[in-house]
C-alpha positions in Angstrom: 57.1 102.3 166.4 55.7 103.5 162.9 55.9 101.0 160.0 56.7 102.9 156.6 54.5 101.6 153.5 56.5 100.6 150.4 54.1 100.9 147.3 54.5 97.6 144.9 55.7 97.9 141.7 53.0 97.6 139.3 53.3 94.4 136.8 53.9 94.9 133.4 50.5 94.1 130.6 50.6 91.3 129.2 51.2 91.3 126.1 48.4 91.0 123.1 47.9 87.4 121.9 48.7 86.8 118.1 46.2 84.3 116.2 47.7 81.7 115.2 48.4 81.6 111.7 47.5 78.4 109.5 44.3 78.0 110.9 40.4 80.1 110.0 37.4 80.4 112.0 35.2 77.9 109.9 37.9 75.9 108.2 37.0 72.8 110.5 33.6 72.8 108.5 35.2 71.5 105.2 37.1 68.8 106.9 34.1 67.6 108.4 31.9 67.2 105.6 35.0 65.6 103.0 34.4 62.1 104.1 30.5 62.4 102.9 31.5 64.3 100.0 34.1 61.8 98.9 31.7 58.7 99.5 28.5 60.6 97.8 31.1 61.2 94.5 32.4 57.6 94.7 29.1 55.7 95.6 26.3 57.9 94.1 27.8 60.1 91.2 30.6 58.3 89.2 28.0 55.3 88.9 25.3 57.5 87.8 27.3 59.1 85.7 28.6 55.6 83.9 25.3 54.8 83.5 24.3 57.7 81.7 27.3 57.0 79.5 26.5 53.5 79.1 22.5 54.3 77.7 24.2 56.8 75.0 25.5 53.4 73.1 24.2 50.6 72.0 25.8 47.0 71.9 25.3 45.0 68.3 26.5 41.6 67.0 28.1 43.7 63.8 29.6 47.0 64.9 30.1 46.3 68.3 29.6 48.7 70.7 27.9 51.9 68.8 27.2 55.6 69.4 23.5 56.3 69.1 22.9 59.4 71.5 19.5 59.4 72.4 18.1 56.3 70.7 17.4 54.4 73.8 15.2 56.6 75.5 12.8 57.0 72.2 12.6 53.4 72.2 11.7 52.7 76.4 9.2 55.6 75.6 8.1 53.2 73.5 8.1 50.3 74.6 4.7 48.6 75.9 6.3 46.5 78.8 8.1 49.8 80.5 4.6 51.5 80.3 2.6 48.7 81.4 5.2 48.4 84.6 4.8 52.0 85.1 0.8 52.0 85.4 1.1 48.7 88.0 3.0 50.6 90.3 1.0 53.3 89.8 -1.7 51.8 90.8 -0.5 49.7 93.5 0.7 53.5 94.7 -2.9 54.4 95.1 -3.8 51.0 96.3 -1.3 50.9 99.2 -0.1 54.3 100.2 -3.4 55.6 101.8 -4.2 52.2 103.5 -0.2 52.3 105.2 -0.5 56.4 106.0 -4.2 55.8 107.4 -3.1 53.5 109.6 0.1 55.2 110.5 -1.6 58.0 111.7 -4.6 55.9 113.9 -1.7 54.7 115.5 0.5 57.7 116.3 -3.0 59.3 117.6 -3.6 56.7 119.4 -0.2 56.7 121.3 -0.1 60.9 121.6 -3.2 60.5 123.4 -2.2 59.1 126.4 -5.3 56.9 126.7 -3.5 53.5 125.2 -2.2 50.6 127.4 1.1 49.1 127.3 1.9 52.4 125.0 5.6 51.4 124.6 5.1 47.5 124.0 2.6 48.6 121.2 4.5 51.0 119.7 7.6 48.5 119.1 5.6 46.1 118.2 3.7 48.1 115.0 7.6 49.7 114.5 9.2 46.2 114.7 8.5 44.8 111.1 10.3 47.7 109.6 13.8 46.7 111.7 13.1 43.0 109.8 14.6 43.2 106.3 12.2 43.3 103.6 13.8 40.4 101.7 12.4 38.0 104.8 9.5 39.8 105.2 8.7 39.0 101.3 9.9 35.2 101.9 7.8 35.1 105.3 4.5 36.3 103.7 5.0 34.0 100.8 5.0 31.3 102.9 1.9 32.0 104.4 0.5 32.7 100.5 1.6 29.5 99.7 -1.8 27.7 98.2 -0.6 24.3 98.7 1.4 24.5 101.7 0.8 28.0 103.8 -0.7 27.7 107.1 -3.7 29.7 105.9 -4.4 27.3 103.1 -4.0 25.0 105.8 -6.4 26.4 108.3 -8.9 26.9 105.6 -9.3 23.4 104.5 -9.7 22.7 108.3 -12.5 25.1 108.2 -14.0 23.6 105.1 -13.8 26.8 103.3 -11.8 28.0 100.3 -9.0 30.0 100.8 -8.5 33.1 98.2 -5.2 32.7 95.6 -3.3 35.6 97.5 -0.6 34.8 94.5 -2.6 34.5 92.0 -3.6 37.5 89.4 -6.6 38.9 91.0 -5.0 39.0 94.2 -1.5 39.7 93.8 -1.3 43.2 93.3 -3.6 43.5 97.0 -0.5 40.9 98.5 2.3 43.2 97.8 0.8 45.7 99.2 0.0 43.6 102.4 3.8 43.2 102.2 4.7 46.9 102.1 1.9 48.5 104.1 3.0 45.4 107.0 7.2 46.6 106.9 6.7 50.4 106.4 3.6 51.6 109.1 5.5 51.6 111.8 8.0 53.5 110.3 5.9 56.0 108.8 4.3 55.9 112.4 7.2 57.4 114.1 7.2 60.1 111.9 4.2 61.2 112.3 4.4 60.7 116.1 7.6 62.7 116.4 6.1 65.3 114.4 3.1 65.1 117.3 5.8 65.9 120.0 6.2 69.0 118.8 3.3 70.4 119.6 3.1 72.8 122.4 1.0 70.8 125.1 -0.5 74.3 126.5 -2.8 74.2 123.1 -4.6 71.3 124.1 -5.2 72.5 127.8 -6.6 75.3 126.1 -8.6 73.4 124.0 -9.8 71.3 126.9 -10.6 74.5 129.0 -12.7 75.5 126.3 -15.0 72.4 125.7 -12.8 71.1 123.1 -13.2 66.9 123.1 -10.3 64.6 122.0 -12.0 64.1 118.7 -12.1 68.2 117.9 -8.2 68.6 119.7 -7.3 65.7 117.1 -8.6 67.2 113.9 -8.6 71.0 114.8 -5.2 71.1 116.2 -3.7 67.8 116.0 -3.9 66.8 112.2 -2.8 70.4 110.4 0.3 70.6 112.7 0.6 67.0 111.0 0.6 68.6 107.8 4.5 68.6 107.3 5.1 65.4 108.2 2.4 63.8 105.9 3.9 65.6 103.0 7.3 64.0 103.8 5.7 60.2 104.5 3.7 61.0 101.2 6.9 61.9 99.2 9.2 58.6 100.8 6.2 56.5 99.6 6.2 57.9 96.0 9.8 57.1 95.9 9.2 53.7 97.1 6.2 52.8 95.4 8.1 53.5 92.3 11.0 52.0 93.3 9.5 48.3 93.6 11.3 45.7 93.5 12.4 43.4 95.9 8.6 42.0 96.9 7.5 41.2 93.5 11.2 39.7 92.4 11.1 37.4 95.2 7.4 36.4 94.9 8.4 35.9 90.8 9.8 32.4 92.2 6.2 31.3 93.9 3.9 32.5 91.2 6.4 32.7 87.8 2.8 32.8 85.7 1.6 35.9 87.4 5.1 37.8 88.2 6.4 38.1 84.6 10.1 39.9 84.4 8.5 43.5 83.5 5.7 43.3 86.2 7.5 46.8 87.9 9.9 48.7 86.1 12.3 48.8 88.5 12.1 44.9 87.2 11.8 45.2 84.4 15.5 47.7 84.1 16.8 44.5 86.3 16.0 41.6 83.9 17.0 43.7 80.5 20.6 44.3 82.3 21.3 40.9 84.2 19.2 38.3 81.9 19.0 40.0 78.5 22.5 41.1 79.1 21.3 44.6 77.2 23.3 47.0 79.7 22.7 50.1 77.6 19.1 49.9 77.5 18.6 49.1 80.8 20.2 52.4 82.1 18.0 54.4 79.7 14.8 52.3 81.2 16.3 53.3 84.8 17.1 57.1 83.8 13.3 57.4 82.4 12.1 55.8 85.3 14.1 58.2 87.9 12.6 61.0 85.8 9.4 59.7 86.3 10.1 59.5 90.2 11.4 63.4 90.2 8.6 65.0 88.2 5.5 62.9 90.2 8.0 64.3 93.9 8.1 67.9 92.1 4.1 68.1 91.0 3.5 66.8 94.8 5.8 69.1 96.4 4.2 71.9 94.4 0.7 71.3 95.0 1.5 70.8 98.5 3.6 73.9 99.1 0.5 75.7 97.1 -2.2 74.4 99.4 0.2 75.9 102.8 0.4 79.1 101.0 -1.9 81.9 102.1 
């Protein structure tokens, strides 16, 4: 019996798929990024904007509120309390900065080398003040300032010794930045330990094979791959440094003699605006003083982007 062999009709192609229409290849990418625009216009442009507004007038007893243009800024140029705010924080920059990033960097060498006990308990505890908020840091370490009632007052009177004034004028600028350097080292540590991560492990085998000790791994290959990152701790702390205002306004209350209301600029911009109620000179003093901050980051930025060139 012989079976005859029917071929199957072949099925039709399907037919081409049409894009759908309302809808580009990268028009997600806008929707995304709206919400930050929208909040970075709201929050950080409109009131920049207002304030440069505000220092273009002036605010007088006769006249009212006046149109002076560029008045304000000629006088903060000026003025000896705005300058004299500047240079503090300019020197409590050089004061603090390479003590916090010194010690930054011990520490993330420390933990990259493998060689540290309890690596993960130490590591949260140097990062640890930074999670407290600097406002209680400031009120914590005033306590222990206190000259007539802090526990190291206290312990030195037990001891029969003199304790240092930590808030008084010789030692005040030193105090704040005990303040800073304790809440931003651990932060600036995991930076710089981060940045350590990245580099290739196979280098320092090499280097080992070679003869290499920890010592020459650390400053022949270790700290110019750290290069980088130091620039960006180095250009956080300018901005900070500059920017400094919450220590020194609470410490004001403990040591009002010392801590005058144009000790930092920063403070000084606050108690023209909310005490001298003088709104339109307080935005020029904060305009000049974010000028300041943006040509002292550009010079930085240039001299270190000149150094990496070849």
């Amino acid at each position: 019996m012989s079976a005859i062999a029917t071929a199957e009709p072949e099925a039709p192609a399907a037919a081409p798929r049409r894009p759908r229409r309302g809808w580009r290849p990268g028009a997600a990418g806008p929707v995304f990024v709206a919400p930050f625009l929208i909040l970075f216009l709201l929050l950080f442009l409109t009131p920049l904007g207002y304030a440069a507004y505000l220092s273009l007038f002036q605010h007088k007893l006769i006249g009212g509120t006046t149109f002076v243009g560029l008045h304000n800024y000629i006088t903060a140029i000026g003025d000896p309390l705005l300058r004299q705010g500047v240079l503090r924080v300019g020197l409590f920059f050089l004061i603090q900065v390479p003590l916090m990033l010194v010690l930054a960097l011990l520490f993330a060498l420390a933990l990259d080398s493998g060689l540290m006990r309890l690596a993960r308990v130490i590591r949260l505890g140097v990062f640890l003040p930074y999670a407290v908020p600097s406002v209680v840091a400031t009120l914590m370490w005033g306590y222990l300032y206190g000259p007539s009632f802090g526990p190291i007052t206290q312990i030195a009177k037990h001891l029969h010794v003199t304790a240092p004034n930590f808030l008084g004028s010789g030692w005040m600028l030193a105090s704040l930045s005990n303040i800073v350097t304790w809440e931003f080292t651990g932060y600036n540590m995991i930076i710089l330990y981060a940045a350590l991560q990245t580099i290739p492990r196979d280098l320092y085998e090499a280097a080992a094979v070679d003869g290499a000790s920890s010592w020459r791994i650390a400053r022949a290959i270790k700290l110019p791959a750290l290069k980088p990152a130091l620039t960006l701790t180095l250009l956080f702390s300018v901005i900070g440094s500059f920017q400094l205002f919450n220590e020194p306004y609470l410490l004001q209350q403990l040591a009002p003699n010392v801590i005058d209301s144009a000790y930092t600029a920063n403070l000084y911009a606050y108690t023209l605006s909310f005490t001298g109620q003088q709104v339109n000179y307080a935005a020029a003093v904060s305009f000049l003083l974010g000028l300041v901050i943006v040509v002292i980051s550009y010079v930085f930025l240039f001299l270190a982007n000149r150094r990496r060139t070849p």
